[in-house]
C-alpha positions as CSV (number, residue, x, y, z in Angstrom):
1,X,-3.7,6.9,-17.4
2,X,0.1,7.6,-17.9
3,X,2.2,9.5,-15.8
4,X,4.7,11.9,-16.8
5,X,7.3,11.1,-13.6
6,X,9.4,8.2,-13.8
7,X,8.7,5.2,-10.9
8,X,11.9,5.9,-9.5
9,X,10.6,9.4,-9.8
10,X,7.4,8.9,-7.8
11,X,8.7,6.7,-5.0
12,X,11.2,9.5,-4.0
13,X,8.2,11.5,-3.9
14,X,6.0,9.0,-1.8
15,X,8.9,9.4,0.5
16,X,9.5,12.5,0.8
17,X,5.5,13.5,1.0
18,X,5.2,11.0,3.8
19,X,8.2,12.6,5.6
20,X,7.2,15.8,5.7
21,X,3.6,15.4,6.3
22,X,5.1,13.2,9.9
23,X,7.2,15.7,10.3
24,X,4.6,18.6,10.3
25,X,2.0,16.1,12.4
26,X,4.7,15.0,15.3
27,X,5.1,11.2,13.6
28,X,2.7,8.7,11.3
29,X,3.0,5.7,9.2
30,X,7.2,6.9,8.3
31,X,8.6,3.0,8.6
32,X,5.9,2.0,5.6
33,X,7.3,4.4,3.2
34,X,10.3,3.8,3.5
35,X,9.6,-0.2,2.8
36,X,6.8,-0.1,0.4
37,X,7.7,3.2,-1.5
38,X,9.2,1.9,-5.0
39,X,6.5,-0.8,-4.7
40,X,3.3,1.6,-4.9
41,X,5.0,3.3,-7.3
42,X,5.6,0.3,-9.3
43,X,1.9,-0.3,-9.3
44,X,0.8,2.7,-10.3
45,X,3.0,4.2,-12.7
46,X,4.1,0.9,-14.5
47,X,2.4,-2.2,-13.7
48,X,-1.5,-1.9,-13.5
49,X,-3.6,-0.9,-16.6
50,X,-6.4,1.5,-14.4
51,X,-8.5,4.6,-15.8
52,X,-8.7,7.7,-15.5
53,X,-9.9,8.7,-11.8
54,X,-14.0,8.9,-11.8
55,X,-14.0,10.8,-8.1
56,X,-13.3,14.8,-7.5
57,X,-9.2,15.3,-7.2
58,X,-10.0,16.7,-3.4
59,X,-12.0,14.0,-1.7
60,X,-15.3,14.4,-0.8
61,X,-16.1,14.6,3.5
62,X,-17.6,11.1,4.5
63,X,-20.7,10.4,3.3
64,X,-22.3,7.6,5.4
65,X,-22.1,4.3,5.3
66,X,-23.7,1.9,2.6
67,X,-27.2,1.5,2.9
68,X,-31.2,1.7,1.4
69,X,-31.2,5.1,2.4
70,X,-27.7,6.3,1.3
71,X,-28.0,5.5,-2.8
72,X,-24.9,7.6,-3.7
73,X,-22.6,5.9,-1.4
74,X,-19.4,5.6,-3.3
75,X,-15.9,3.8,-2.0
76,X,-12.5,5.5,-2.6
77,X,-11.8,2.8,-5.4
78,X,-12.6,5.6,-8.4
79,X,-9.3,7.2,-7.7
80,X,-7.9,4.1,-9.1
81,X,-10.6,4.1,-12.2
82,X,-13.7,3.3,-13.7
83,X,-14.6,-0.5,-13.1
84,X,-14.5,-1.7,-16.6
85,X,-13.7,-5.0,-18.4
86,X,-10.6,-4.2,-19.2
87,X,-9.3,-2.3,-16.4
88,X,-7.5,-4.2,-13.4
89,X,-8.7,-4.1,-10.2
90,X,-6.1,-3.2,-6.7
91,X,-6.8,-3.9,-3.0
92,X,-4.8,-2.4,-0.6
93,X,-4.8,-5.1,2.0
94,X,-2.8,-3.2,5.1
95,X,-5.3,-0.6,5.8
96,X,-2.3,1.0,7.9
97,X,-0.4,1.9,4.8
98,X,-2.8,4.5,3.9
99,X,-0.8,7.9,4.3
100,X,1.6,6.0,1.9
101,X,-1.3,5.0,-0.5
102,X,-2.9,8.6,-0.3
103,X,1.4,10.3,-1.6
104,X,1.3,7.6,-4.1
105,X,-2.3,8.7,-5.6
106,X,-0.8,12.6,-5.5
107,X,2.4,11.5,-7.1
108,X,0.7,10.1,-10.2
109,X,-2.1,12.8,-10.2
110,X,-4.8,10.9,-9.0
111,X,-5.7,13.2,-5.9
112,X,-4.6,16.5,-5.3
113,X,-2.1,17.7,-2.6
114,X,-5.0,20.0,-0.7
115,X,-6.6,15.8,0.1
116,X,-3.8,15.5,2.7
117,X,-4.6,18.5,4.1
118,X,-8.0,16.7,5.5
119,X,-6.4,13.2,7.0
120,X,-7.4,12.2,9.9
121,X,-9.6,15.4,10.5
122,X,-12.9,14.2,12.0
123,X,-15.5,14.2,8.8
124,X,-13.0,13.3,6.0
125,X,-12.8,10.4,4.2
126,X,-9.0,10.2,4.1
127,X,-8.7,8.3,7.0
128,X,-5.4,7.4,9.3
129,X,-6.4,3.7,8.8
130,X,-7.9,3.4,5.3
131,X,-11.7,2.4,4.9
132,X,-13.4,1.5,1.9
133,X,-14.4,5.2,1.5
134,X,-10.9,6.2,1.9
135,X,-8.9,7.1,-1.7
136,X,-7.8,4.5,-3.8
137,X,-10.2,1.9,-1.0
138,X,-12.3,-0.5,-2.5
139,X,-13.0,-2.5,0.8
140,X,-12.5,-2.6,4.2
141,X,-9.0,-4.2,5.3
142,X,-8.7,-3.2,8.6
143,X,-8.4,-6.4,9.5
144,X,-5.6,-8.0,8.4
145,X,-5.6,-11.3,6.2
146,X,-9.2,-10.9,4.7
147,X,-7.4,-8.7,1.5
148,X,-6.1,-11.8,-0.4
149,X,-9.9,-14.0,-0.1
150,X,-11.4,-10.4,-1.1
151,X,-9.4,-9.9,-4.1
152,X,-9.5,-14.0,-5.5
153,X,-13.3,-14.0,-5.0
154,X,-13.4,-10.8,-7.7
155,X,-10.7,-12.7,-9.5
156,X,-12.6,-16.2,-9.8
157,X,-15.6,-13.8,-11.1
158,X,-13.9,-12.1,-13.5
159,X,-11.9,-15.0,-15.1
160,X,-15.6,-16.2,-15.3
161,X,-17.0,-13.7,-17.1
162,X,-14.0,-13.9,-19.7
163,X,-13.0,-10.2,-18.2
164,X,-9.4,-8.5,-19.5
165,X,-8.7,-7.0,-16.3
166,X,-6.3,-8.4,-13.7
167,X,-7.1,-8.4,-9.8
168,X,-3.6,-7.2,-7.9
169,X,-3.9,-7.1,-4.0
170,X,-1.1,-5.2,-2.5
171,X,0.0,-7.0,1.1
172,X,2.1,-6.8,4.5
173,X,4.1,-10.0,5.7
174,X,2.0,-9.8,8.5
175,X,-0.4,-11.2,6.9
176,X,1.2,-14.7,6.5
177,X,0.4,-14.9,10.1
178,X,-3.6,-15.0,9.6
179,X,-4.9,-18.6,8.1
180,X,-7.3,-17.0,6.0
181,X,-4.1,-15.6,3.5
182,X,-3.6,-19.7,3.5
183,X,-6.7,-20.2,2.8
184,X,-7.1,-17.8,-0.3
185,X,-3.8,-19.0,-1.9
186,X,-5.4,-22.3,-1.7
187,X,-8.3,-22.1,-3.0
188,X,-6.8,-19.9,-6.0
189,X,-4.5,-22.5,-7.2
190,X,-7.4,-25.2,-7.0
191,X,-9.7,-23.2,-9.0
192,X,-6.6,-21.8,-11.4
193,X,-7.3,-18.2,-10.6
194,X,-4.1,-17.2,-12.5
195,X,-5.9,-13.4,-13.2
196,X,-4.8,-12.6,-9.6
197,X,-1.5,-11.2,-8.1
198,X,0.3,-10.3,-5.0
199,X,3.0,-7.8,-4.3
200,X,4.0,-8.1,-0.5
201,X,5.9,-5.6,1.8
202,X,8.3,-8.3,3.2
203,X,10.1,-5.6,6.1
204,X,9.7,-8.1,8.9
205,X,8.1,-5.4,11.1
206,X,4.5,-5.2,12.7
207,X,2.7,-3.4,15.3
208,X,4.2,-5.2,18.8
209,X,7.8,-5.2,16.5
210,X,9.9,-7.4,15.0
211,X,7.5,-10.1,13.3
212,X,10.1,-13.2,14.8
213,X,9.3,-11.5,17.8
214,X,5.6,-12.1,17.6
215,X,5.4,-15.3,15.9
216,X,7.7,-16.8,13.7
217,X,6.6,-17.4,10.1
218,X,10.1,-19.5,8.7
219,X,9.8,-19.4,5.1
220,X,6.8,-17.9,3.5
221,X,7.8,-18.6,0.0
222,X,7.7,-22.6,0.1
223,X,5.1,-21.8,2.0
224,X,3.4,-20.4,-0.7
225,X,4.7,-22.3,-3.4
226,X,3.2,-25.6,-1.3
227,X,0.0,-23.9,-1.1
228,X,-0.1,-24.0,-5.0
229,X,1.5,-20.7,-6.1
230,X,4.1,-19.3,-8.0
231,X,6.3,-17.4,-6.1
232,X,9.5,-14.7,-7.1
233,X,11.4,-13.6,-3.9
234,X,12.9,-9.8,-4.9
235,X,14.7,-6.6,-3.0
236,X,11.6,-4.6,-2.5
237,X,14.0,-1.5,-3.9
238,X,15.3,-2.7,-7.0
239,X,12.7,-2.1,-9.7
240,X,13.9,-3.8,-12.8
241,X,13.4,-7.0,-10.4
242,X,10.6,-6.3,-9.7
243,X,9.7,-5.5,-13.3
244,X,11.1,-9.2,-13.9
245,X,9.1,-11.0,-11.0
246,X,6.0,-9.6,-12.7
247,X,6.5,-11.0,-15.8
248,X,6.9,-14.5,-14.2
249,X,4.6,-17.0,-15.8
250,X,1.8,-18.1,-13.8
251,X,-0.5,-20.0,-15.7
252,X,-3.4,-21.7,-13.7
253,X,-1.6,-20.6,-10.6
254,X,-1.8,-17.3,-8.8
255,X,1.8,-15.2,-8.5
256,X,2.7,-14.3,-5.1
257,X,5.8,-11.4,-5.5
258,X,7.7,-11.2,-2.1
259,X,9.1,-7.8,-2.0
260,X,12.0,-7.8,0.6
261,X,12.3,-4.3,2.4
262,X,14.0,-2.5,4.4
263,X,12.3,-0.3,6.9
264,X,14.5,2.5,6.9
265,X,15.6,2.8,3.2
266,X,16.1,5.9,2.6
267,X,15.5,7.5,6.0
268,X,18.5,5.8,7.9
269,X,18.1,7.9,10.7
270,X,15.0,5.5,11.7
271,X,17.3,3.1,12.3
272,X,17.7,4.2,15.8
273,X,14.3,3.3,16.7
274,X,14.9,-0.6,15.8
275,X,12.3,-2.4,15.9
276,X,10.0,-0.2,17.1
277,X,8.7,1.3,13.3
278,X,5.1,0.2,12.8
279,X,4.3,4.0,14.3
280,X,6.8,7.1,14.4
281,X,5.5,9.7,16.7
282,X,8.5,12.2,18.5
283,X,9.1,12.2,22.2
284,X,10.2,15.8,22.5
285,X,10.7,18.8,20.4
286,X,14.3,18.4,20.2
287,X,13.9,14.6,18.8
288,X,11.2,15.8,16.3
289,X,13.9,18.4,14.7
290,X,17.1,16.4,14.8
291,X,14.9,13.6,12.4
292,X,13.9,16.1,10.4
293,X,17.6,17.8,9.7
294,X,19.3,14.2,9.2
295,X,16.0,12.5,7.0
296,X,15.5,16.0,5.4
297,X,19.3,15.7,4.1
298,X,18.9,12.4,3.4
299,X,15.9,12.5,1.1
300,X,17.6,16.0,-0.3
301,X,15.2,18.6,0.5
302,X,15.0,21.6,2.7
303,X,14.2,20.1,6.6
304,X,10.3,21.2,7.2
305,X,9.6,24.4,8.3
306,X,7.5,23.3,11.2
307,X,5.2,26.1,12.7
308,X,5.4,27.2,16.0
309,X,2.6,25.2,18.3
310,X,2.4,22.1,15.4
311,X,1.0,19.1,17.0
């Protein structure tokens, strides 16, 4: 499926969807598009081979979980395709990054505009945290570190069955923190799982703040490299790197792109809140409108018209 927008094209839209939709809902998930924008982009409009959608452009309400009794149970992975030979295969590991997921899908015409209308509405699939029912979900990542293991194992059993298709699991540097990442980088480079790829959000920012704050990781990339891996440390905003990184030979070896970000690219404003950007929500009226004239100019559109008594 091709897109008519250009990448640099769709990640000022990511932005600028996430802005206004945090802007209209007194805060969200701003910090993560401001970090991981030109990366979604990047996988969607340019780097993954992936079908046409195979669910409804407005998501369905939630239908259940997976069981005996519930034989139409579907996961939000057919916004990204059919699962086909030939097709790759993405996991979003950082369930968290889901409003930014959700603008990408709309930005390359996987899921219409009305689908945001319905986030975090009680019955809808399109979830604040994404599930595996949640657009462009395949499983559930909630908890992070399992979305590296997840997306080898289909890896290992598609490079089995002689399958085209890449698997591409899009991570947080938070992650690095978890031993099961170690683990799954591991046992890819033993078994030369060399179908599977990683493009992290490095923004050194979690939940409780500034990821040295937390627990200090050093450096992840001889890290990875030790571990067995190939790995290309870029800035997360400059595309033709990234175009490079992915090109990187890899053979036998999984590739393990470390996307340097900034958390307040493009929204500089946010900068003021340093390092408290895992969750943007607006103390006072008064705070909510002065972010929204200075990010509004910033991002060059009109500040949101924000209607009287929005929550």
């Amino acid at each position: 499926m091709k897109n008519r927008k250009s990448t640099e094209e769709v990640a000022l839209g990511i932005r600028r969807r996430v802005f206004e939709h945090c802007m209209r809902n007194n805060g969200g998930y701003l910090s993560q598009a401001c970090s991981a924008a030109e990366q979604l982009a990047f996988l969607y409009n340019e780097a993954l081979n992936l079908g046409e959608p195979t669910l409804p452009a407005v998501p369905r309400p939630f239908g259940g979980v997976p069981s005996a009794d519930n034989p139409d149970y579907v996961t939000g992975a057919g916004y990204n395709g059919p699962f086909e030979p030939r097709y790759d295969r993405l996991f979003i590991a950082p369930a968290h990054y889901a409003l930014v997921a959700y603008a990408t899908l709309i930005e390359t015409g996987r899921m219409a505009p009305e689908g945001l209308e319905m986030f975090n509405k009680d019955g809808s699939s399109v979830e604040m945290i994404g599930a595996e029912h949640s657009p462009g979900m395949e499983v559930h990542n909630g908890t992070l570190g399992i979305g590296l293991s997840t997306g080898a194992g289909l890896a290992f059993g598609r490079k089995r069955r002689g399958e085209e298709g890449q698997v591409c699991v899009f991570m947080s540097d938070g992650e690095v923190q978890e031993g099961q990442t170690w683990e799954a980088v591991q046992a890819a480079a033993h078994h030369r799982i060399d179908n599977l790829w990683a493009l992290m959000d490095v923004n050194d920012q979690q939940c409780d703040g500034a990821m040295s704050s937390v627990m200090e990781v050093r450096d992840i990339a001889e890290k990875f490299r030790a571990f067995g891996a190939v790995c290309v440390e870029i800035d997360a905003h400059d595309l033709d790197a990234m175009r490079q990184a992915k090109a990187e030979p890899h053979e036998d070896r999984p590739l393990i792109i470390l996307a340097r970000s900034s958390p307040t690219h493009g929204m500089s404003f946010l900068q003021r809140r340093f390092p408290r950007l895992h969750y943007v929500r607006f103390k006072t009226p008064e705070e909510r409108d002065e972010m929204n004239k200075a990010i509004a100019e910033e991002l060059g559109v009109e500040p949101v018209d924000i209607a009287e008594g929005a929550h």
